[in-house]
C-alpha positions as CSV (number, residue, x, y, z in Angstrom):
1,X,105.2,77.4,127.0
2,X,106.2,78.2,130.5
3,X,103.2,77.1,131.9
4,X,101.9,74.3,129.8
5,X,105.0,73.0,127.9
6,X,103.4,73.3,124.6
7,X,106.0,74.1,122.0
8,X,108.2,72.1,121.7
9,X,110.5,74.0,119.2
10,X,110.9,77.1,117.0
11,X,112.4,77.2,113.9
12,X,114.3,80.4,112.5
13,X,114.7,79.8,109.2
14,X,116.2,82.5,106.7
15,X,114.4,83.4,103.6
16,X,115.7,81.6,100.3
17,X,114.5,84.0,96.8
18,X,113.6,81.2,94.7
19,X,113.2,83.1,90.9
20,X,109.9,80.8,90.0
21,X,108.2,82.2,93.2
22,X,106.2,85.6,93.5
23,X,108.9,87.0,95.9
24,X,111.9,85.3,94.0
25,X,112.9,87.8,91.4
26,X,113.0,90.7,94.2
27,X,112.9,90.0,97.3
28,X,116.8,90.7,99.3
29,X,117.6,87.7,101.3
30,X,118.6,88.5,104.5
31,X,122.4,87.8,105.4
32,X,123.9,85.7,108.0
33,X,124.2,88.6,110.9
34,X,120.6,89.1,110.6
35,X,120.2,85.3,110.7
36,X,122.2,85.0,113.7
37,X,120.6,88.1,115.6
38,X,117.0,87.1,114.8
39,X,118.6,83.1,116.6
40,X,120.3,85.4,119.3
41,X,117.1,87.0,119.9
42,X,114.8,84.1,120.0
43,X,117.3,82.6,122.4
44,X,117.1,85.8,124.9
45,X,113.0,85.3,124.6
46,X,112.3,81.8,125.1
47,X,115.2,81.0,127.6
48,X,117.8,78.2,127.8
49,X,114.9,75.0,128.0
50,X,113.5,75.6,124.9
51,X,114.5,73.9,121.2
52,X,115.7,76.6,119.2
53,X,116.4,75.4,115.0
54,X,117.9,76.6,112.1
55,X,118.0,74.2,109.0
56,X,121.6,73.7,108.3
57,X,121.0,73.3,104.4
58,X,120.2,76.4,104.1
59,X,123.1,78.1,105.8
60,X,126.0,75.5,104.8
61,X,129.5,76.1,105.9
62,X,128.1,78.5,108.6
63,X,127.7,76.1,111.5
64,X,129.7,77.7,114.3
65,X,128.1,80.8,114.2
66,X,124.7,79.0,114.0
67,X,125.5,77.3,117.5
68,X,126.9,80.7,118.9
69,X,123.8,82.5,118.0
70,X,121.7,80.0,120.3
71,X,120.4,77.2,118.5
72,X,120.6,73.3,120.1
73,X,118.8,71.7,117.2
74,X,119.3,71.1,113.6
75,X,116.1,69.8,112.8
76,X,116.1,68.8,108.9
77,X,119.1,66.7,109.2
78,X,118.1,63.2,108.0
79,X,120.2,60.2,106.6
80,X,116.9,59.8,104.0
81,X,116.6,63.1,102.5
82,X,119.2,64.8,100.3
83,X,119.4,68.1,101.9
């Protein structure tokens, strides 16, 4: 990206067991400190210019600690779609 301004974002989004899925019934879901040190991290990597996301639907009532982690986009976040 550094040289040819290719990506234009990077979305960390957490893992979501769904039970209908192959991984739903037993896969662990990570928790919100892992969220937000895998956000941290990504930050650290990729620097201050790039677009760093995190779908706010599937964190709710977390915000805050989304935007401390590093992210500057919520990507998802449309007055068309429920979620």
């Amino acid at each position: 990206h550094a040289k040819y301004g290719h990506i234009q974002e990077v979305i960390v989004q957490n893992f979501r067991a769904k039970a209908d899925t192959k991984l739903g019934a037993d896969a662990d879901e990570p928790d919100l400190d892992d969220l937000c040190w895998t956000i941290a991290q990504a930050r650290l990597i990729l620097g201050p210019d790039m677009n760093i996301q995190a779908p706010p639907n599937l964190s709710p009532g977390v915000y805050q600690r989304l935007v401390g982690a590093g992210i500057n986009d919520w990507g998802g976040v449309s007055p068309v779609t429920p979620d």
